[in-house]
C-alpha positions as CSV (number, residue, x, y, z in Angstrom):
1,X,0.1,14.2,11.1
2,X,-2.2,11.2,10.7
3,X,1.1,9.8,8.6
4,X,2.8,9.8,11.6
5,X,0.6,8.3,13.9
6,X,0.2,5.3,11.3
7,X,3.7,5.1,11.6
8,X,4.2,5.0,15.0
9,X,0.9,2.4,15.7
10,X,2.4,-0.1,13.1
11,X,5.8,0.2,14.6
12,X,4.8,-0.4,18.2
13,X,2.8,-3.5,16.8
14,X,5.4,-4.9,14.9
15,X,8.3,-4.3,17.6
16,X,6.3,-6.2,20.4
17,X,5.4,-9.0,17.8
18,X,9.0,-9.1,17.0
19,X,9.3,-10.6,20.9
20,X,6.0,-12.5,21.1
21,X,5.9,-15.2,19.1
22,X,2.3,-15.5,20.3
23,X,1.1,-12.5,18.7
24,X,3.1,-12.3,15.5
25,X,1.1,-15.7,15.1
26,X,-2.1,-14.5,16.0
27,X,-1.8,-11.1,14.2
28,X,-0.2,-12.5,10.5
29,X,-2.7,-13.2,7.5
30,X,-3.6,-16.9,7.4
31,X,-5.5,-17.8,4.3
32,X,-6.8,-20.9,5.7
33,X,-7.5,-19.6,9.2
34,X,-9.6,-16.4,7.5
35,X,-12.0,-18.9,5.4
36,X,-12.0,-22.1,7.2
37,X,-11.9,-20.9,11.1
38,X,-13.3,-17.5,10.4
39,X,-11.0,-15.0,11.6
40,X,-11.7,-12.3,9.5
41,X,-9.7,-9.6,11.5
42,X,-6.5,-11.0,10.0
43,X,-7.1,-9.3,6.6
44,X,-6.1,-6.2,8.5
45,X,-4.0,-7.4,11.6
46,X,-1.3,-8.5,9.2
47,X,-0.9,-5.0,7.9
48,X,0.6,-3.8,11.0
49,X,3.0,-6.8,11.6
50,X,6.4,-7.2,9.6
51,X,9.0,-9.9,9.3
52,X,12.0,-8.0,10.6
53,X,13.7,-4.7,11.0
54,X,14.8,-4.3,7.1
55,X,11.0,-5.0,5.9
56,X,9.5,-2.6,8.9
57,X,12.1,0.4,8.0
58,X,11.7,0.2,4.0
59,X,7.7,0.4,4.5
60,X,7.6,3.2,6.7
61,X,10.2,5.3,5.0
62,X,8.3,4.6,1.9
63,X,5.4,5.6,3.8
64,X,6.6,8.9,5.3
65,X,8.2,10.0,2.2
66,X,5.0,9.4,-0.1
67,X,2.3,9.7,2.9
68,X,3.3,13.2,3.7
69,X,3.0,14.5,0.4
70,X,-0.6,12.5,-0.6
71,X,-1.9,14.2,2.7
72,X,-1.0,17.2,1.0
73,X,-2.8,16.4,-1.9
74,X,-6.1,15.8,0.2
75,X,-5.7,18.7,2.0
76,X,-5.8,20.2,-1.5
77,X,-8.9,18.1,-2.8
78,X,-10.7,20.0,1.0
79,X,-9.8,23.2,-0.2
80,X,-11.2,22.5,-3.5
81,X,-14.5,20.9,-2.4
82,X,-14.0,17.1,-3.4
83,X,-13.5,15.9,-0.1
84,X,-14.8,17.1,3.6
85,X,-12.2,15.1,5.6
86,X,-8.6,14.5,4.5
87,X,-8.1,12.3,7.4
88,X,-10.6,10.1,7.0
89,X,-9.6,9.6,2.9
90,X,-5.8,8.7,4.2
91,X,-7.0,6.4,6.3
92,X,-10.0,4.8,4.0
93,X,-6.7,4.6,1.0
94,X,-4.2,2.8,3.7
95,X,-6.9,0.1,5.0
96,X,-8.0,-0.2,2.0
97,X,-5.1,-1.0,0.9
98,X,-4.1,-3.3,3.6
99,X,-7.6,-5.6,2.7
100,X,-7.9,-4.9,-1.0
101,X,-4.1,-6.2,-1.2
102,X,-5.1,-9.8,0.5
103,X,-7.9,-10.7,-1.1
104,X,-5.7,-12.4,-4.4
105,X,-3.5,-14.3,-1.8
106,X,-6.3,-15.7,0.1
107,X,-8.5,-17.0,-2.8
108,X,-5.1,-18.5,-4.1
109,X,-4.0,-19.9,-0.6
110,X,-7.2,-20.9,1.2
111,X,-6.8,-24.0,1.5
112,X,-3.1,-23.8,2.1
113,X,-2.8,-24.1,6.2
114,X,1.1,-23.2,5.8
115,X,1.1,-20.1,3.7
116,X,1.3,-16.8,5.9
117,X,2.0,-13.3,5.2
118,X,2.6,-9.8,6.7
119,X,3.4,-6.2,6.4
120,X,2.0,-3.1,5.1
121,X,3.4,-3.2,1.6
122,X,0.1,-3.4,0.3
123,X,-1.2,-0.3,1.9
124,X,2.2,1.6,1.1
125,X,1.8,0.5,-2.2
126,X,-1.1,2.3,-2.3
127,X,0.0,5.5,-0.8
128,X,2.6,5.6,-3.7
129,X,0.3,5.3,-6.4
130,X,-2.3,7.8,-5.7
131,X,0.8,10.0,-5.2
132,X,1.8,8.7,-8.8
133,X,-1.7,9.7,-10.1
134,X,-1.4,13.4,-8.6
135,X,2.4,13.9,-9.7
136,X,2.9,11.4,-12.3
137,X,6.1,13.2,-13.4
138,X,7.4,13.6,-10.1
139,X,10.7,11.7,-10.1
140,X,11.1,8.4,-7.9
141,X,14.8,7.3,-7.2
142,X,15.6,4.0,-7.7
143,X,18.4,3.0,-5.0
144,X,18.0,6.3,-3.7
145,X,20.3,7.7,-6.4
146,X,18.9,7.2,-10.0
147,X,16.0,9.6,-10.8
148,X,12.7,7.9,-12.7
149,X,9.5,9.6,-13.5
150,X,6.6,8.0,-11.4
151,X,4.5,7.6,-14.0
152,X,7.6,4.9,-15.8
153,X,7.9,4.0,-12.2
154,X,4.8,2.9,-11.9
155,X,4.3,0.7,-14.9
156,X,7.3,-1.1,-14.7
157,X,6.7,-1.9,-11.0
158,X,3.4,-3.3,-12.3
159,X,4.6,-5.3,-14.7
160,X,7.2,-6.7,-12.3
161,X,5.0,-7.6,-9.6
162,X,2.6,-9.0,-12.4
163,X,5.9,-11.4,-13.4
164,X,7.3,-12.4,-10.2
165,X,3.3,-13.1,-8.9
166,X,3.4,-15.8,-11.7
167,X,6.7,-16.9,-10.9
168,X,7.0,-17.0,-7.3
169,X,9.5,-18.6,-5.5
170,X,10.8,-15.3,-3.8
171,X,8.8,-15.5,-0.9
172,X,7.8,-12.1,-1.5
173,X,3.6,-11.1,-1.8
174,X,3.8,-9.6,-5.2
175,X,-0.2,-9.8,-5.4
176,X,-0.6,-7.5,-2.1
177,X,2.3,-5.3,-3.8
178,X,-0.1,-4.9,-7.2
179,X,-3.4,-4.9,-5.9
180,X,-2.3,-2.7,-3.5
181,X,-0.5,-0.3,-6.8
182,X,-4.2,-0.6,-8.9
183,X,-6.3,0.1,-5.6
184,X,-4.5,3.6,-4.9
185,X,-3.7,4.7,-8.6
186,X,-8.0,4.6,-8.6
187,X,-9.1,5.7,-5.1
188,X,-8.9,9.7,-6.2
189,X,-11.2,8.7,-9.4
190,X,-13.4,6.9,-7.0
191,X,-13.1,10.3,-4.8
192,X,-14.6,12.1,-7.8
193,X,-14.3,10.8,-11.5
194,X,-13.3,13.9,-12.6
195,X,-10.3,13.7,-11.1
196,X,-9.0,12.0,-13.8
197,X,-8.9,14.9,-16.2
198,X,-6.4,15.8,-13.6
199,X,-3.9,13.1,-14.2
200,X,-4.4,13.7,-18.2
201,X,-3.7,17.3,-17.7
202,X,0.1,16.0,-15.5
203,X,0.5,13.4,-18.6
204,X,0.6,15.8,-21.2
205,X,1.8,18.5,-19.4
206,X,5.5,17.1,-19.2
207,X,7.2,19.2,-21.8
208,X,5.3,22.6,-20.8
């Protein structure tokens, strides 16, 4: 449920920003504006705005298709005593997400007044790599047709985003697309360090 409502809040957001100039530009991460004019409440504003229609759709069918299962996964984590509220951990994981993404880009861009960015790639990022972490093996299709383990997934979308970060040029935010990666592959040890001897028992478990 509480994937759905995310949903629907950041598409209502981004549809009225997509016809009011006014807000998109009071609502998009602004380096510059967040250090040198204060305004703080960008680091998460942004997260709910998106450049067009293709950018909106892609993050929120990532988002149901991997946000549905992970609160599955919490619900699990309730049953078994490591959490009290799944809710509240979905929610902690997507924010967190959304400001533990943005942090790279605006040390790197403070003092850039032009550079901007928005969407909640960061925060889906991270919904897909705690699901990685759960079901590393669980197969991810690439172009909705070839089948890839998560776990393979996973590192080479790392390694990507590591690269193109470095060589830019795409106008793509390939840091909030990584940080956003590490931040949810290590919420459910945060949860419970424990956990991990979960994700050691889905490594090694592939041939069984």
């Amino acid at each position: 449920m509480i994937t759905l409502i995310v949903i629907a809040i950041t598409c209502a957001i981004s549809i009225i920003a997509f016809n009011n100039g006014q807000l998109f530009e009071k609502l998009l991460l602004s380096p510059y504006k967040v250090m040198h004019k204060k305004e703080y409440y960008r680091i998460l504003s942004h997260g709910f705005l998106h450049a067009d229609w293709v950018h909106l759709l892609v993050n929120m069918f990532v988002l149901w298709s991997f946000g549905m299962g992970l609160q599955g996964w919490f619900n699990q984590l309730l049953y078994n005593g490591y959490i009290a509220s799944p809710t509240q951990h979905f929610l902690t994981i997507y924010i967190g997400g959304i400001i533990i993404s943005s942090l790279s880009s605006i040390v790197k861009n403070r003092n850039n007044y032009y550079y901007s960015s928005v969407g909640a790639s960061g925060a889906v990022s991270a919904i897909v790599f705690a699901t990685i972490f759960f079901e590393p093996w669980q197969s991810l299709y690439l172009f909705a047709i070839i089948p890839i383990p998560g776990i393979i997934f996973g590192a080479a979308y790392l390694l990507y985003s590591n690269y193109m970060s470095k060589k830019g040029g795409d106008n793509i935010n390939h840091d909030a697309h990584f940080y956003g990666a590490v931040f949810g592959f290590i919420y459910p040890i945060l949860i419970d360090p424990s956990l991990v001897l979960h994700f050691i028992n889905q490594l090694i478990s592939f041939n069984k």
